[in-house]
DRENDO-1510 file (C-alpha; in Angstrom, 1 decimal, always signed):
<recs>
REC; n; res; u; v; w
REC; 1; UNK; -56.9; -32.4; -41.5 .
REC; 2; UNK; -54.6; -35.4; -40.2 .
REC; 3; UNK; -56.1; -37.9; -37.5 .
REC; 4; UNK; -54.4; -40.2; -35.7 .
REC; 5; UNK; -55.5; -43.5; -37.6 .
REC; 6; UNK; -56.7; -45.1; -34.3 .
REC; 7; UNK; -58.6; -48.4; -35.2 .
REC; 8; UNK; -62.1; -47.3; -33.5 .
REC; 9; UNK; -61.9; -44.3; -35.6 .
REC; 10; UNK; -65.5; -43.9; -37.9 .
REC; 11; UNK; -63.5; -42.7; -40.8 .
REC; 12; UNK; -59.3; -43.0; -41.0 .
REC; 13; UNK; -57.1; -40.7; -42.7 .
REC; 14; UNK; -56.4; -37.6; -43.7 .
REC; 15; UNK; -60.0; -35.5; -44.0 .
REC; 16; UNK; -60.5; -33.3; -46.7 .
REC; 17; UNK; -63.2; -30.5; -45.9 .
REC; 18; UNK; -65.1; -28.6; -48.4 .
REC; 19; UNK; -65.7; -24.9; -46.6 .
REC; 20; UNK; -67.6; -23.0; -49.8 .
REC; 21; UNK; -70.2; -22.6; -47.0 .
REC; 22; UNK; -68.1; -21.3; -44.1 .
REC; 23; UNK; -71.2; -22.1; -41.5 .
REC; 24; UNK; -71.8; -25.8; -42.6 .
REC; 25; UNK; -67.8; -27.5; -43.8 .
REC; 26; UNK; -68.5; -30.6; -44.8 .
REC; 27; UNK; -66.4; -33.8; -46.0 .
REC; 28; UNK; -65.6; -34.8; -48.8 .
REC; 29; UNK; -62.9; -37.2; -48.9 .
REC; 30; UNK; -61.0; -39.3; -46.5 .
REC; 31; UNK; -57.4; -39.9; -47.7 .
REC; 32; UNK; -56.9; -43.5; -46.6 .
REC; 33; UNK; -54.8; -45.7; -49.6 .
REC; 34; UNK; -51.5; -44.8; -48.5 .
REC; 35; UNK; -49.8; -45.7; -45.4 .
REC; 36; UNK; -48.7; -42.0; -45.4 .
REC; 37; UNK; -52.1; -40.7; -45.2 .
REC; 38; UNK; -53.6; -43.1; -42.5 .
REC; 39; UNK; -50.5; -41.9; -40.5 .
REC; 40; UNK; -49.2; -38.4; -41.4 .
REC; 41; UNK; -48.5; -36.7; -37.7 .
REC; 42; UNK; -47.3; -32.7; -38.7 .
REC; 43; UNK; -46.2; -33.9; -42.0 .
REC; 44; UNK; -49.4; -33.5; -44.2 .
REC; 45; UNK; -48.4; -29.6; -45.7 .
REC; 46; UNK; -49.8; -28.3; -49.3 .
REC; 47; UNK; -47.5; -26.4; -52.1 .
REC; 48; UNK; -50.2; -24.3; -53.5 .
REC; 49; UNK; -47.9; -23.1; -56.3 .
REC; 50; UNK; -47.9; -26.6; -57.4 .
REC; 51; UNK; -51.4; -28.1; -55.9 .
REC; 52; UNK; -49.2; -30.8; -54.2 .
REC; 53; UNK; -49.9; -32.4; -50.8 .
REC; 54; UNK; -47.3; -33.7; -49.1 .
REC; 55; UNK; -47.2; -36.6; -46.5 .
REC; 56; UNK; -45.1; -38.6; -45.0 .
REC; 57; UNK; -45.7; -41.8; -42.7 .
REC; 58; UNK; -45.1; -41.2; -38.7 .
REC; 59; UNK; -44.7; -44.8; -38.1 .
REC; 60; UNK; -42.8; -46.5; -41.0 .
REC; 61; UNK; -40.9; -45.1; -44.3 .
REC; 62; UNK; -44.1; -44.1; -46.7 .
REC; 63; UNK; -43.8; -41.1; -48.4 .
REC; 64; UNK; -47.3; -40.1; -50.6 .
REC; 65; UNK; -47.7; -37.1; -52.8 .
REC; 66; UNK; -52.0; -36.3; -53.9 .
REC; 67; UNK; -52.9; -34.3; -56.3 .
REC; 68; UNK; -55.1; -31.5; -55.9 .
REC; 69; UNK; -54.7; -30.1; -59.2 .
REC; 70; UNK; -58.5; -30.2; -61.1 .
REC; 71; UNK; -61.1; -31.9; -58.5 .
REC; 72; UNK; -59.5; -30.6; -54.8 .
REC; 73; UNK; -62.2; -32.2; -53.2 .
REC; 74; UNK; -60.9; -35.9; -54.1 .
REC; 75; UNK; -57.2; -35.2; -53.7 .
REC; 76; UNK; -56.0; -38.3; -56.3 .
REC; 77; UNK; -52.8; -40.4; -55.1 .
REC; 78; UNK; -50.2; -39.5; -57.7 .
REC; 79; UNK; -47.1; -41.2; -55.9 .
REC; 80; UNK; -46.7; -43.5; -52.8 .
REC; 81; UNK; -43.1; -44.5; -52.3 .
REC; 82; UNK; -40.6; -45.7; -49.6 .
REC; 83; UNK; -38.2; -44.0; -48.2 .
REC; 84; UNK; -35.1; -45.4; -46.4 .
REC; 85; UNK; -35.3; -45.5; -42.4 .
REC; 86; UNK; -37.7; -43.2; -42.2 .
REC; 87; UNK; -40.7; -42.6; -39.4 .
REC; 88; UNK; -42.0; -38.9; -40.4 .
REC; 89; UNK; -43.0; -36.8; -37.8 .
REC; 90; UNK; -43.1; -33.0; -39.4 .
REC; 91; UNK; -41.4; -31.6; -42.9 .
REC; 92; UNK; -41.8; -29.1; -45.1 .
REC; 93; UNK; -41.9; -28.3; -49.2 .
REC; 94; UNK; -39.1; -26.0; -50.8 .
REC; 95; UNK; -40.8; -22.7; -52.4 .
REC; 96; UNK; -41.1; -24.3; -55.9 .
REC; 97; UNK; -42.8; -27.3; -54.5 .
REC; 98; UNK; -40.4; -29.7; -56.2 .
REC; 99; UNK; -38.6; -30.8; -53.0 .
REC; 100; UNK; -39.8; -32.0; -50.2 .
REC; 101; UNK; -38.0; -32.2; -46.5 .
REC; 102; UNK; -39.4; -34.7; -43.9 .
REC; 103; UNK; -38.2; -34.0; -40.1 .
REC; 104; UNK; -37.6; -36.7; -38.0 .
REC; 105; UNK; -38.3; -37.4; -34.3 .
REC; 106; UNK; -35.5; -40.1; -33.7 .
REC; 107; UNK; -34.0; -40.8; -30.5 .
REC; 108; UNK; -30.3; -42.4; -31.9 .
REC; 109; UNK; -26.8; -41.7; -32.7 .
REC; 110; UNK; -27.0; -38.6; -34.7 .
REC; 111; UNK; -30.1; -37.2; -37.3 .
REC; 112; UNK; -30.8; -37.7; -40.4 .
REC; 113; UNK; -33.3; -35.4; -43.0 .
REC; 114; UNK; -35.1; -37.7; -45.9 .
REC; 115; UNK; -35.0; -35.8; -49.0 .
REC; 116; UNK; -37.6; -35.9; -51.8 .
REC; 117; UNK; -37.5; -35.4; -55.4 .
REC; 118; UNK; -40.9; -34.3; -56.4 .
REC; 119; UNK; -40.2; -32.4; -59.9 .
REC; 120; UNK; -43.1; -34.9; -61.3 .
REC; 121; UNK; -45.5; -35.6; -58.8 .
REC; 122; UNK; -46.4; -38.8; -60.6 .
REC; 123; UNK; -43.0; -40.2; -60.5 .
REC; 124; UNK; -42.3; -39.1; -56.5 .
REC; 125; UNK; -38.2; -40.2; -56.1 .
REC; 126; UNK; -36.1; -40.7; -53.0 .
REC; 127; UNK; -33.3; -38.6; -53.4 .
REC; 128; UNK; -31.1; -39.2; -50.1 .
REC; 129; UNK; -31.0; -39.3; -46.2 .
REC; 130; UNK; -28.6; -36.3; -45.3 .
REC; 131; UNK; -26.9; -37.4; -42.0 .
REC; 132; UNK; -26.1; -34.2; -39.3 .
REC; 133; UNK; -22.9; -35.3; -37.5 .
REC; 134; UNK; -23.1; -31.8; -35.5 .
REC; 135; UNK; -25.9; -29.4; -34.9 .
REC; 136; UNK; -28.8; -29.6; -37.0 .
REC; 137; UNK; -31.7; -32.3; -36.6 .
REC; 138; UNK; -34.3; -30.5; -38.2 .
REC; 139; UNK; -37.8; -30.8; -36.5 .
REC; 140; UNK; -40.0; -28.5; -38.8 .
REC; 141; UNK; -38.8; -27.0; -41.9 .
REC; 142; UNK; -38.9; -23.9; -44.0 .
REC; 143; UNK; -37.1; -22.6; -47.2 .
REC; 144; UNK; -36.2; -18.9; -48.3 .
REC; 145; UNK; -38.4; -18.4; -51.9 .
REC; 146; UNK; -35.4; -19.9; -54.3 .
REC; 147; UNK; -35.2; -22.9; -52.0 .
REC; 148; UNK; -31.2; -22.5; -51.2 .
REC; 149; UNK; -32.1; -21.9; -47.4 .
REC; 150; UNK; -33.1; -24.5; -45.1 .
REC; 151; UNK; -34.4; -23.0; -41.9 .
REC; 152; UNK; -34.4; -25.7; -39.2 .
REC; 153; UNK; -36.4; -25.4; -36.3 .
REC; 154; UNK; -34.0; -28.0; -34.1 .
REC; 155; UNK; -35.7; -29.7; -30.6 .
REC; 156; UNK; -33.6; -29.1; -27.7 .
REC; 157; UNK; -32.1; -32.1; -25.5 .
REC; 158; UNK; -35.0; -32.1; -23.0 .
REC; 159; UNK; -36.1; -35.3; -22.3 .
REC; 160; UNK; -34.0; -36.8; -24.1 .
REC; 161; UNK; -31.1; -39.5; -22.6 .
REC; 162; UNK; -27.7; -38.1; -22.0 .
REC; 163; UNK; -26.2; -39.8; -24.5 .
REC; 164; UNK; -28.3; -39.7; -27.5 .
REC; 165; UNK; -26.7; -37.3; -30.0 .
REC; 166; UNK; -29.4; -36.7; -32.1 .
REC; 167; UNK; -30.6; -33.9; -29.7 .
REC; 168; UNK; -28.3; -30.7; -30.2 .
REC; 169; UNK; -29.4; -27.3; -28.4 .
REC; 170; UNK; -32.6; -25.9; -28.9 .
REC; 171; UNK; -33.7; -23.7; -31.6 .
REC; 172; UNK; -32.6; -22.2; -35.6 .
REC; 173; UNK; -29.7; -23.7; -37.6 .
REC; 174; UNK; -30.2; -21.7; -41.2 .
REC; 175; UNK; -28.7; -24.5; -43.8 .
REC; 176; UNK; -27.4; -24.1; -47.2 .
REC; 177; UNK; -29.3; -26.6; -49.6 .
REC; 178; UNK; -28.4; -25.3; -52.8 .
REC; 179; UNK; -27.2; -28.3; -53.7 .
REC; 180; UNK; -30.3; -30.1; -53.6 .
REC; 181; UNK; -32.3; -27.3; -54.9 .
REC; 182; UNK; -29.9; -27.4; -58.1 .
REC; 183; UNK; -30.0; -31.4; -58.1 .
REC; 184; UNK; -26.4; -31.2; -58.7 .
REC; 185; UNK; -24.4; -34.4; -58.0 .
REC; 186; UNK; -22.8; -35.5; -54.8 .
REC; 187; UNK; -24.9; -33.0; -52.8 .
REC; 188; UNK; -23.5; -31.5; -49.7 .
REC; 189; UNK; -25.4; -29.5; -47.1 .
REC; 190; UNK; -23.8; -26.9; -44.9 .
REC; 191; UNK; -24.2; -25.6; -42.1 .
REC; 192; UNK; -24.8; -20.9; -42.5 .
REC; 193; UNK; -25.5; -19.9; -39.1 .
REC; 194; UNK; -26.8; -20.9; -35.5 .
REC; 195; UNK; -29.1; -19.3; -33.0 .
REC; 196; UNK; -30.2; -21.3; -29.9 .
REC; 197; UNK; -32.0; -20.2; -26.6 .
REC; 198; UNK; -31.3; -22.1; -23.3 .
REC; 199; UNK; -35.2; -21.2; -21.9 .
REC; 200; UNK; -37.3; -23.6; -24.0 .
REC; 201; UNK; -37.3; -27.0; -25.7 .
REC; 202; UNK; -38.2; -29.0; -28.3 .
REC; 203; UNK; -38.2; -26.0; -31.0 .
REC; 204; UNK; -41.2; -26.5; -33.1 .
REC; 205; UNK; -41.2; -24.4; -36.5 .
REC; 206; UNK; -39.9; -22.4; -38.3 .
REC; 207; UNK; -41.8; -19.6; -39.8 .
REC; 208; UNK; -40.2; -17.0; -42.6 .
REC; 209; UNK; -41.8; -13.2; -43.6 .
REC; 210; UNK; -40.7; -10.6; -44.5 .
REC; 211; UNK; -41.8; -6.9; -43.4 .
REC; 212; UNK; -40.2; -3.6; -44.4 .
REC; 213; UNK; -37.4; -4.4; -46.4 .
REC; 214; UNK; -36.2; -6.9; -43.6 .
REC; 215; UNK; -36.6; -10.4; -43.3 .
REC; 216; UNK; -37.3; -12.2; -40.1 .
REC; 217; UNK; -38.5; -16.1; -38.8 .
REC; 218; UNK; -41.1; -16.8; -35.8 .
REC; 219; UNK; -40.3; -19.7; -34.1 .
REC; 220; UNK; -42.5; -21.8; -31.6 .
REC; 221; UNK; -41.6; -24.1; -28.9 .
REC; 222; UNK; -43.7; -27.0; -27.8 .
REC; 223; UNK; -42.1; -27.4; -24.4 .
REC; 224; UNK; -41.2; -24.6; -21.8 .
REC; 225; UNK; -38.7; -24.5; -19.1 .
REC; 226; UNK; -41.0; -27.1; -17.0 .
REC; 227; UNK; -39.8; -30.3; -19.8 .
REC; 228; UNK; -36.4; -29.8; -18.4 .
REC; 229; UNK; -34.3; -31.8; -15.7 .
REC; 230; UNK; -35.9; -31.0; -12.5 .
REC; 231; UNK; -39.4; -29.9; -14.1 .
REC; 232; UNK; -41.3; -27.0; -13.5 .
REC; 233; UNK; -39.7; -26.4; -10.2 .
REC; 234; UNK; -36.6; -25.9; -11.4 .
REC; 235; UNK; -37.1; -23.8; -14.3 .
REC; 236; UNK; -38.6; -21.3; -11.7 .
REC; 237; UNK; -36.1; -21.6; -9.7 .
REC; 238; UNK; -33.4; -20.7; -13.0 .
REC; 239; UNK; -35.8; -18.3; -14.4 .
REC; 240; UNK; -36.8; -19.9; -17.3 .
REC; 241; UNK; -40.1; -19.8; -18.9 .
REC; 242; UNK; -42.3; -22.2; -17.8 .
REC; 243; UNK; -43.8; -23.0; -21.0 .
REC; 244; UNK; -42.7; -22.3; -25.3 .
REC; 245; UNK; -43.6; -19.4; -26.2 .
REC; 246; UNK; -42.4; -17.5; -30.1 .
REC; 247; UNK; -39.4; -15.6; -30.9 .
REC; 248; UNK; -39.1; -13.1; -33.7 .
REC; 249; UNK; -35.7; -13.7; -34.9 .
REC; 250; UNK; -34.5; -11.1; -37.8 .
REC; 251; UNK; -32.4; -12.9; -40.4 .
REC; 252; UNK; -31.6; -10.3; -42.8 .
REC; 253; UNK; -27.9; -10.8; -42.3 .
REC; 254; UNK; -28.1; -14.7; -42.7 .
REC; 255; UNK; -24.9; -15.4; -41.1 .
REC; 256; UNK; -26.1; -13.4; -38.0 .
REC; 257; UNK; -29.7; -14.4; -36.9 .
REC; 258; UNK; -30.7; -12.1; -33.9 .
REC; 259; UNK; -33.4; -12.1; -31.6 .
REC; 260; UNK; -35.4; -8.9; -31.7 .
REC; 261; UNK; -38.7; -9.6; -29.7 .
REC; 262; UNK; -40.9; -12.3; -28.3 .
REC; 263; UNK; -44.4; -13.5; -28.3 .
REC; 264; UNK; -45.3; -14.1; -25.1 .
REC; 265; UNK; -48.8; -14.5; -22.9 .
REC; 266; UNK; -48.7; -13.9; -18.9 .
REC; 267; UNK; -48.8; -17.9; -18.7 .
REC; 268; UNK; -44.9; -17.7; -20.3 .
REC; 269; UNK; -43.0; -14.9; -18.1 .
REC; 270; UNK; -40.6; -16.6; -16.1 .
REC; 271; UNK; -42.1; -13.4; -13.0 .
REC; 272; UNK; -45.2; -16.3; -13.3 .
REC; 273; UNK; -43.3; -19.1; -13.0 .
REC; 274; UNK; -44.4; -20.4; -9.6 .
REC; 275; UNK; -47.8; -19.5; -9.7 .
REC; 276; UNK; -48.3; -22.7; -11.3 .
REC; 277; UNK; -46.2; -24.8; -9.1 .
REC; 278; UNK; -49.8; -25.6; -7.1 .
REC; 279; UNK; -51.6; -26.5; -10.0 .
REC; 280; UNK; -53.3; -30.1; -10.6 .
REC; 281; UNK; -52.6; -32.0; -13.7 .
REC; 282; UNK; -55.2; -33.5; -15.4 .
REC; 283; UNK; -57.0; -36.4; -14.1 .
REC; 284; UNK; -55.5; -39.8; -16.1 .
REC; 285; UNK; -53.1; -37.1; -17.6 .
REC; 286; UNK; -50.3; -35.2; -17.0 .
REC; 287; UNK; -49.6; -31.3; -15.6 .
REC; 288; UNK; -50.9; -28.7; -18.1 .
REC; 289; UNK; -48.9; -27.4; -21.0 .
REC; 290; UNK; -49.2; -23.7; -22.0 .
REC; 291; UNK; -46.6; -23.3; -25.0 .
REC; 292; UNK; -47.5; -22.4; -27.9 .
REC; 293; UNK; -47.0; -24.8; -30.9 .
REC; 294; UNK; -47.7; -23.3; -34.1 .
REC; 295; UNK; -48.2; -19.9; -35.8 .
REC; 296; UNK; -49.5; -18.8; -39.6 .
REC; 297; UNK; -49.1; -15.5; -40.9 .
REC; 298; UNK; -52.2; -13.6; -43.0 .
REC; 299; UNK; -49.5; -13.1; -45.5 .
REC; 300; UNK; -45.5; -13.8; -46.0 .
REC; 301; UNK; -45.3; -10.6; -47.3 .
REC; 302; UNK; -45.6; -7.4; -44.7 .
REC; 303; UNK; -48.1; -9.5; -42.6 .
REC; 304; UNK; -50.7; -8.2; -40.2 .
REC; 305; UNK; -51.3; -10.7; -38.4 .
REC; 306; UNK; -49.9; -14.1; -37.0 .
REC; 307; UNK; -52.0; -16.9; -35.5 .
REC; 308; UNK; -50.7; -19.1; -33.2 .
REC; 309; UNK; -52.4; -22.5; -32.0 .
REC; 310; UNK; -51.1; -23.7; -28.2 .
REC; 311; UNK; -51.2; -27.3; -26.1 .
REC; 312; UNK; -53.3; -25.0; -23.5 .
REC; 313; UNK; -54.0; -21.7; -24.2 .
REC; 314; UNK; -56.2; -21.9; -27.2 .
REC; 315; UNK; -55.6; -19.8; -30.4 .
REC; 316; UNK; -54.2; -16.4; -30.3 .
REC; 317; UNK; -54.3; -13.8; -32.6 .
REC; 318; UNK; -51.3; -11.1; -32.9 .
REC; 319; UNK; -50.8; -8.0; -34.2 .
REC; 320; UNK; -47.5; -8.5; -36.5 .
REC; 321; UNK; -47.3; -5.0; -38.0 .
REC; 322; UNK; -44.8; -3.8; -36.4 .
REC; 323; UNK; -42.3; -7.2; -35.5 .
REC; 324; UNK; -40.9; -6.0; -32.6 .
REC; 325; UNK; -43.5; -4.8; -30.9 .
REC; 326; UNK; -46.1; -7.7; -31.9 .
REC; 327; UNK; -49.4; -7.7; -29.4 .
REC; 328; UNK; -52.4; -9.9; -28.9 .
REC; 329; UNK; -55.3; -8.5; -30.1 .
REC; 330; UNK; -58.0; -11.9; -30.0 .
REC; 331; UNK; -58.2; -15.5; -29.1 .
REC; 332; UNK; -60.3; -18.4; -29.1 .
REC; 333; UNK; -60.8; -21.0; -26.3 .
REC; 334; UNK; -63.2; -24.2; -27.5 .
REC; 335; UNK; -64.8; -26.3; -24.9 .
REC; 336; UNK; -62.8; -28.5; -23.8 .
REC; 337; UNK; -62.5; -32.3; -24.6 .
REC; 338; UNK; -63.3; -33.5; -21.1 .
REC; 339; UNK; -64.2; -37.7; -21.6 .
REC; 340; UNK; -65.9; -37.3; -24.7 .
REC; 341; UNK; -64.7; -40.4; -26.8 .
REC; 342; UNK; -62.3; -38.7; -29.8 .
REC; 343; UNK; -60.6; -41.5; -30.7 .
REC; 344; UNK; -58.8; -39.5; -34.1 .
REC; 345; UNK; -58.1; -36.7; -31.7 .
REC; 346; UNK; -54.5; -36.6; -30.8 .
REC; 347; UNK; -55.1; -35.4; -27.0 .
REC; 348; UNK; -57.9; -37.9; -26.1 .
REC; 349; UNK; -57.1; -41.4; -24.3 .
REC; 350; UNK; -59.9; -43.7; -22.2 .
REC; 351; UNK; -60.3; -42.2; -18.7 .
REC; 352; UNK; -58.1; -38.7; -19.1 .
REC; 353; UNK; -60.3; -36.0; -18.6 .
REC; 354; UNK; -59.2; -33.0; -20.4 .
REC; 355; UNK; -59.6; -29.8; -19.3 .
REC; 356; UNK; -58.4; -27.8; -22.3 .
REC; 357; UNK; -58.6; -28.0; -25.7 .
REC; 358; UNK; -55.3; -28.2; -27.5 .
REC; 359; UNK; -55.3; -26.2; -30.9 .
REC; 360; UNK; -51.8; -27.2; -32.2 .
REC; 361; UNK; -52.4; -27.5; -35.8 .
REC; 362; UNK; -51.2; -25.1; -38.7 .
REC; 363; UNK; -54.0; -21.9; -38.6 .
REC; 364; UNK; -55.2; -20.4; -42.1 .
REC; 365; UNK; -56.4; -16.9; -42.9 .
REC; 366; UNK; -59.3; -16.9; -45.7 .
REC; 367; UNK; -61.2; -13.5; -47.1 .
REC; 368; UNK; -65.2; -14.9; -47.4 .
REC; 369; UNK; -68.2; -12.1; -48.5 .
REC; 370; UNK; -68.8; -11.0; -45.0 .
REC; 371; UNK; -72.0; -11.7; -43.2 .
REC; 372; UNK; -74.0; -8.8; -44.2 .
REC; 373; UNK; -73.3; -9.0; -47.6 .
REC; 374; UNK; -71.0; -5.8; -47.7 .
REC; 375; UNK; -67.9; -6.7; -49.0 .
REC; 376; UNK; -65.5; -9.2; -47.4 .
REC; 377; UNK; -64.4; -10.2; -43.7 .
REC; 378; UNK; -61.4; -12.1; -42.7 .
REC; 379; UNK; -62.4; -16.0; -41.3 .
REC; 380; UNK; -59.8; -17.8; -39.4 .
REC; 381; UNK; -59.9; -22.0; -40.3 .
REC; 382; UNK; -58.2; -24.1; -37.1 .
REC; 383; UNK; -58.1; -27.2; -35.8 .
REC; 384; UNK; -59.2; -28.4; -32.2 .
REC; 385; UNK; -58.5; -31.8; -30.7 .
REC; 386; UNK; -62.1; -31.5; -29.2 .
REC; 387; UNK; -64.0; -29.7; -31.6 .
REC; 388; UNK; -62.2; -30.7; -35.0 .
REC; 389; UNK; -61.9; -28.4; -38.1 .
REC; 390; UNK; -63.2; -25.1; -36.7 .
REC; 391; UNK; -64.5; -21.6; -38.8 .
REC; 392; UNK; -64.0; -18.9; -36.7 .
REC; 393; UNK; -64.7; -15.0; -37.2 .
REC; 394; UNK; -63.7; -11.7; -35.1 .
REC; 395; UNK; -67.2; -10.3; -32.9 .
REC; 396; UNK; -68.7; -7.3; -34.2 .
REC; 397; UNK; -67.8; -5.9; -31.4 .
REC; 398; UNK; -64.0; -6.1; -32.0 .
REC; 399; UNK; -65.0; -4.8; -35.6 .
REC; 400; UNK; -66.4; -1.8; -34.8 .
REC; 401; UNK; -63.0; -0.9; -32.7 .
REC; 402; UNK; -60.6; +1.5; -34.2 .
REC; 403; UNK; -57.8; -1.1; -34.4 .
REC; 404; UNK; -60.5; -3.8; -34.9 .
REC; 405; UNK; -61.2; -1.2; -38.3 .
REC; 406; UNK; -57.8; -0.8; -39.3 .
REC; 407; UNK; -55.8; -3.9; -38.9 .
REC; 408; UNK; -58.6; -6.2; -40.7 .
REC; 409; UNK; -59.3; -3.5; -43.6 .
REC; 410; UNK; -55.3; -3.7; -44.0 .
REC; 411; UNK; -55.3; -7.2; -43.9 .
REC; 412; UNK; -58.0; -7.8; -46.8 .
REC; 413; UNK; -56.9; -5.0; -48.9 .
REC; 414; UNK; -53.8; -7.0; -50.1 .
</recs>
């Protein structure tokens, strides 16, 4: 779990947490001897394959690799390098968890993607900065299994000065990286296809999975229509969606990514768009932000269920089964930060008091012995900017549901 390496925090770094006992997580480490890992942002992301964690530093060019490999509870430092005018902000491994890609969050002429040759974890290597001159400034990252496929989520131009070039349109670019992957010299990347949405901003992830023989991509955006020139007014009035919300984007044809449904709550139909026109913002802070940030998947593989963690709407849990039709079927809303002093929380700052909790970190399905002792029961692990590292489990009630019954027995069959 990253924190936000703020000087009055009890313990900095990254926080490893031991969950055998899924009532009483506890930790056990705090990863604080690289700069990387006192300052990760979205970039801390484990290759399970490998046992490899992956960080990179948010504000300067340290790159650290831990080892998780024999003792997980004390991740050991196996490689802390520097890399080249870089200031990490998300990233991702390939499949074989020998490359790593960190995004970048800079505001300049054109973007670049820091590449990472982790084949020995103890011997970490910068391999290059790949420069976009066109579409293609990768925010979070994602690779097809044999790692030739780079799916970019790119961040629109919202916000962002006229003339900074960096910012393309909003949404996929699918990249050929076989060059990297294959380490072969002179590496080129190139651009496969494009797919971008004029609704949203600042494109999140990227999320592959496959289901039924076709392959698909969930995407999230952190900023709705209301980021945009004009604000929220003015995405009403255009009929955009107010905040991000997910798009299920099949990609079985590569060179022709297609929308084929959306994940979207009330809060991100543009028919809602002026109902919160009226609304307050948060006292110290600013307006509310409903878009949704992150999802995880219960498995890449004919999933059941996707989890997706918001700015302001909690976590909500989606039936996936069918990807065109998904639908909410649970969520969780913690109590919300208010003015209690969180000073590794990413949301809190002295006199804002928050009305929400944001749960914008990576979600993870885990199968535990359920609580009567009768076989298993699916737990859902988060992270809270209020309440911190977070066990959660579906009610009885929901349990003893006919889909409740079906969609969790399918999801811990497999």
């Amino acid at each position: 779990m990253a924190t936000e390496n703020n000087p009055r925090q009890a313990h900095p770094g990254v926080v490893v947490i031991d969950v055998s006992d899924p009532k009483n997580p506890h930790a056990t480490a705090y990863l604080a001897d690289s700069p990387a890992g006192l300052s990760p942002h979205e970039t801390n992301k484990v290759n399970e394959a490998r046992g490899l964690l992956g960080l990179s530093q948010s504000n300067g060019p340290n790159f650290a690799v831990y080892d998780l490999n024999g003792d997980c509870a004390h991740p050991k430092l196996a490689s802390s390098i520097t890399v080249p005018n870089s200031k990490g902000h998300m990233g991702g491994w390939a499949e074989d968890g020998k490359t790593f890609y960190i995004g970048q969050q800079f505001r300049g002429v054109g973007g670049i993607l820091p590449i990472i040759d982790v084949t020995n974890p103890y011997n970490a290597k910068w391999l290059l900065n790949w420069t976009f001159t066109g579409d293609g400034r990768p925010h979070d990252v994602s690779t097809n299994k044999d790692g030739t496929r780079l799916y970019a989520g790119q961040p629109g131009n919202f916000g962002a000065p006229a003339n900074d070039s960096s910012f393309g349109p909003d949404g996929l670019v699918i990249l050929d990286v076989s060059d990297i992957q294959l380490r072969r010299p002179n590496p080129q990347i190139r651009i496969v296809s494009k797919l971008f949405w004029d609704d949203q901003g600042q494109e999140e992830q990227i999320l592959p999975f496959f289901s039924h023989g076709r392959s698909y991509l969930i995407s999230t955006d952190e900023s709705g229509g209301q980021a945009g020139v004009g604000r929220l007014a003015a995405a009403c009035a255009r009929g955009a969606s107010p905040y991000g919300y997910s798009n299920v984007i099949d990609i079985t044809d590569e060179t022709k990514p297609r929308i084929v449904s959306k994940i979207m709550l009330e809060v991100h139909d543009p028919k809602n768009c002026t109902k919160f026109l009226a609304e307050p913002p948060e006292a110290g802070g600013g307006p509310l932000d409903y878009s949704t940030e992150r999802c995880a998947l219960d498995r890449p593989m004919n999933p059941t269920m996707a989890a997706c963690g918001s700015r302001g709407t909690g976590t909500r849990v989606f039936d996936i089964r069918d990807p065109l039709h998904p639908a909410e079927i649970a969520y969780w809303k913690g109590p919300a930060p208010r003015t209690a002093f969180l000073p590794g929380s990413g949301s809190w700052s002295p006199g804002v008091d928050r009305t929400v909790e944001k749960q914008a970190g990576l979600a993870r399905f885990v199968k535990v012995p359920a609580t009567d002792g009768k076989g298993r029961e699916l737990n859902l692990w988060i992270v809270g900017d209020a309440g911190g590292f977070q066990v959660l489990r579906f009610t009885d009630s929901y349990l003893q549901t006919q889909r409740g019954k079906a969609i969790i027995a399918e999801a811990i069959a497999e």
